[in-house]
Each structure stands twice: as structure tokens, then as C-alpha cells.
VOPAPA-702919 format. One line per field, with one value per residue (C-alpha): x, y, z; residue in three letters; residue number from 1. Coordinates in Angstrom, 3 decimals. Example, Ala and Ser with C-alpha at 12.3 -4.5 7.8 and 13.67 -1.06 7.14 Angstrom:
2
X 12.300	13.670 $
Y -4.500	-1.060 $
Z 7.800	7.140 $
type Ala	Ser $
seq 1	2 $
This chain:
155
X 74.270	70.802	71.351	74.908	73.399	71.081	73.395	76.268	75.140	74.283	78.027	79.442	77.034	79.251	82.691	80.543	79.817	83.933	84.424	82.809	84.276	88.153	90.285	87.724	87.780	85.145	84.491	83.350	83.768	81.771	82.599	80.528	78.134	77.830	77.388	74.483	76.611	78.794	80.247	81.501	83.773	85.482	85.013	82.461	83.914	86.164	83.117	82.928	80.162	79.367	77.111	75.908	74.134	72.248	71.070	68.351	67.814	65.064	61.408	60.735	63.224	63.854	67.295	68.046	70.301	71.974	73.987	75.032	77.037	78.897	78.336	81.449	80.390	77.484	76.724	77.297	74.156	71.996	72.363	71.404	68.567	64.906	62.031	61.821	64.946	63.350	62.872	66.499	67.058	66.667	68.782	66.481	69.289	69.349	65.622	65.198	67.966	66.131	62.993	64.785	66.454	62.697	60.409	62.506	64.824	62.807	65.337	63.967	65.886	66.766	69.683	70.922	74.411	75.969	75.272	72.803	71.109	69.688	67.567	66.513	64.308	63.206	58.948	56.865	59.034	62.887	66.352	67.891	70.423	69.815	72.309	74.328	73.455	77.081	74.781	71.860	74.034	76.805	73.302	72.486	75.902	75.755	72.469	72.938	76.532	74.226	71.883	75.079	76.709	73.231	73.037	76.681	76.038	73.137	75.158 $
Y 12.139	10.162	9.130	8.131	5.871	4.449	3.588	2.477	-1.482	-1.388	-0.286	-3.057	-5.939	-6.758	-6.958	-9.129	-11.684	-11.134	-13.339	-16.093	-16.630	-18.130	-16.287	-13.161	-10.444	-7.889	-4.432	-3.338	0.215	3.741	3.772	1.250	1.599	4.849	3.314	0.615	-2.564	-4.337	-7.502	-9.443	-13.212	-16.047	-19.675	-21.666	-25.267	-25.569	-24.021	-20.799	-18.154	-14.926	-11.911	-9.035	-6.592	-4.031	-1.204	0.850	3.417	5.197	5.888	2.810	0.728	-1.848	-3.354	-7.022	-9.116	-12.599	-15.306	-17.744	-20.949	-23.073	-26.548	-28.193	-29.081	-26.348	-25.410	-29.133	-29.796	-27.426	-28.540	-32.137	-31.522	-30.131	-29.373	-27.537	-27.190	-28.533	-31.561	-32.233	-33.019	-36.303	-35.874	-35.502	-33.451	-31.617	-31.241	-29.812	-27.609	-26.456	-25.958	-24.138	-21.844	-20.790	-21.323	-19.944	-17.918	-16.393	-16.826	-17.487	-20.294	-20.458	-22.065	-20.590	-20.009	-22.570	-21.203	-21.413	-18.973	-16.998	-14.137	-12.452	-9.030	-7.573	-7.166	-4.036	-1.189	-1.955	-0.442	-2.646	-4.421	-4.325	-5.438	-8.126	-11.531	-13.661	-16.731	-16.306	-15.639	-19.190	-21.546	-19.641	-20.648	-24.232	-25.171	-23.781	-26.356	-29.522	-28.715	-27.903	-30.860	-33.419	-31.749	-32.738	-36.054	-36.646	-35.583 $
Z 51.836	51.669	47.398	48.726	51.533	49.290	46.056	48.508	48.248	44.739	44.478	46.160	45.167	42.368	44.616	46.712	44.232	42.826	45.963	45.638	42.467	41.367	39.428	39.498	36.442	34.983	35.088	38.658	40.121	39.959	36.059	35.281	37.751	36.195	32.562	33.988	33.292	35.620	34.726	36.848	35.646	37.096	38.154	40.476	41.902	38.213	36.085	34.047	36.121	35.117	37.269	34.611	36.437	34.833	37.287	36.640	34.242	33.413	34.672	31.984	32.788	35.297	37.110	36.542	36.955	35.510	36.689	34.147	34.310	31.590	31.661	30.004	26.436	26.521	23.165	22.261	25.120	23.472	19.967	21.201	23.487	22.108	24.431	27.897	29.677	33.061	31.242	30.246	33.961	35.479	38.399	41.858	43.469	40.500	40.131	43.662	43.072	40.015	42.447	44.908	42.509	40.846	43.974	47.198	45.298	42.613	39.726	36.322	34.616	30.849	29.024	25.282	23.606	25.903	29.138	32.003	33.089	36.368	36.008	38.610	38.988	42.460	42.901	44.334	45.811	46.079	45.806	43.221	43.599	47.204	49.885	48.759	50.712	50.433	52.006	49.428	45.991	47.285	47.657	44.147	42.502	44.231	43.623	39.179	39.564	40.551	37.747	35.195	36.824	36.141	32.707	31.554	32.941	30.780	27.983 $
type Unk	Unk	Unk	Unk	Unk	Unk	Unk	Unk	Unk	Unk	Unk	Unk	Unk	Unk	Unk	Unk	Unk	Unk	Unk	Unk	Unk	Unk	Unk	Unk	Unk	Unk	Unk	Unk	Unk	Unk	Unk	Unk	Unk	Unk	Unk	Unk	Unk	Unk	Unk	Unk	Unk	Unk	Unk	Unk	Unk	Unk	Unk	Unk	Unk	Unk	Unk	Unk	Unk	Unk	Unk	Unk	Unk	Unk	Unk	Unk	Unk	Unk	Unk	Unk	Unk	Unk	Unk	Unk	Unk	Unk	Unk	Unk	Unk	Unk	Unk	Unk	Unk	Unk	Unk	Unk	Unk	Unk	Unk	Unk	Unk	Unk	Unk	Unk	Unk	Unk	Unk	Unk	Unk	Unk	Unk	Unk	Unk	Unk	Unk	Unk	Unk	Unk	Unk	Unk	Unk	Unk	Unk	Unk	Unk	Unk	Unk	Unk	Unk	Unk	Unk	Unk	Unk	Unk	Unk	Unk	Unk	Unk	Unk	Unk	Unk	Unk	Unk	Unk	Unk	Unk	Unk	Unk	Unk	Unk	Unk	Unk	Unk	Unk	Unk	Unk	Unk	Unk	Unk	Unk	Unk	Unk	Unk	Unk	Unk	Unk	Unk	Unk	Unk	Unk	Unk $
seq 1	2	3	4	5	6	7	8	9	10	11	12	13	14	15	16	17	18	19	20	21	22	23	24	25	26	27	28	29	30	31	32	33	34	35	36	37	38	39	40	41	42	43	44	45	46	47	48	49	50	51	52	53	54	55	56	57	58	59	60	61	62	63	64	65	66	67	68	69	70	71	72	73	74	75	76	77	78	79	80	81	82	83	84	85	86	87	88	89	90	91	92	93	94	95	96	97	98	99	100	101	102	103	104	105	106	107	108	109	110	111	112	113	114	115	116	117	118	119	120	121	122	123	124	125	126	127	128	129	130	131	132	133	134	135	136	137	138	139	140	141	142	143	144	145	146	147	148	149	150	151	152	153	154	155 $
């Protein structure tokens, strides 16, 4: 009873974040969960979004996960910018939604093979994934759009 109370939200943080998506797909369930890979697909506000959540497994391994958008054009963007990803945006809406991503939400921004990305691994002692926070993971999704957004306007 107490490992099922305390894997229960890491089994339903992925079906949380399947709605907040369009036209959700991926591989969610105890299967998966099981393997240490769920995947979860769909659409943002008309833009390709992807959740891959890798639990834990291990004593010397550590859970993560990533949330990646597609900009429109993506691997076209990457090809023409060189340099620091920060400094491909010009945008102030899209900067502070770059700071609030990194500083208050403690994701760590990259962008490769077309797609941004989120990563994001919990500090000191803590059941990954956790409970899943609808509020927290919609300002993530909104805040990585303006950035995508201000990146394929630059483009």
C-alpha cells in the first residue's frame, strides 16, 4: 500500500500533461511506466509539443524530464543561427519568458534537431515526477510558444 501511494502521481503525471495538449498520442500507462519511458505527443496553440519522461532507475540514475516544442521551420532556424541560443532572441516578451522558464521554473533550455527544449530535474530529496501541477506545466508550454513564436519571427 505505501510504494502504491507513492508511485500513484508519477503514474498519472503523463495523462496530466495528455490534456493540455490537441490531438494527444504517446505511450502512457503502467507498461511504460514500467519500461522508464513515457512519451507523451500532441499540439500546443497550432505547434508540435512533446513530454518524454524518464523515471528513475537505478541507485545511479536520476528521473528527468523534457518538454520540447517545434518552431515552424526548426531545423531551417538552427542551420541559420550560430552562437548561444539566448541570444537568438530579441523579443522582450520572449526574453522574460525565457527568464521565467530558467529562473522561477528551473527548466534548462537548449534547442537541437529542430526542436526546443525543457529539461527539467528535481534537487535534494524528491519523489520524481512528483504531483502533476496542470497550472505550473500550461505557464511552462505558454511561456516555450512566445519564445518559439519570437524565434520564427526572427527567422
Amino acid at each position: 500500500m505505501i510504494v502504491w501511494k507513492l508511485w500513484t502521481p508519477a503514474l498519472s503525471f503523463a495523462q496530466g500533461f495528455r490534456l493540455l495538449l490537441e490531438r494527444p498520442t504517446g505511450s502512457i500507462g503502467l507498461w511504460p511506466f514500467l519500461k522508464g519511458v513515457e512519451t507523451v505527443g500532441g499540439e500546443y496553440d497550432g505547434r508540435p509539443a512533446l513530454l518524454i519522461l524518464h523515471h528513475k532507475r537505478g541507485r545511479n540514475t536520476l528521473g528527468y524530464l523534457v518538454v520540447a516544442m517545434q518552431p515552424i521551420g526548426g531545423t531551417e532556424m538552427e542551420t541559420r543561427y550560430s552562437g548561444a541560443f539566448r541570444e537568438w532572441i530579441h523579443d522582450p516578451a520572449a526574453r522574460a519568458a525565457w527568464d521565467d522558464l530558467e529562473l522561477q521554473l528551473e527548466l534548462k533550455l537548449s534547442f537541437g534537431e529542430g526542436w526546443m527544449r525543457a529539461t527539467w530535474q528535481p534537487h535534494g530529496v524528491f519523489i520524481f515526477p512528483g504531483r502533476f501541477d496542470s497550472e505550473r506545466w500550461r505557464r511552462v508550454l505558454r511561456a516555450m510558444h512566445t519564445v518559439v513564436t519570437s524565434l520564427e519571427r526572427g527567422a
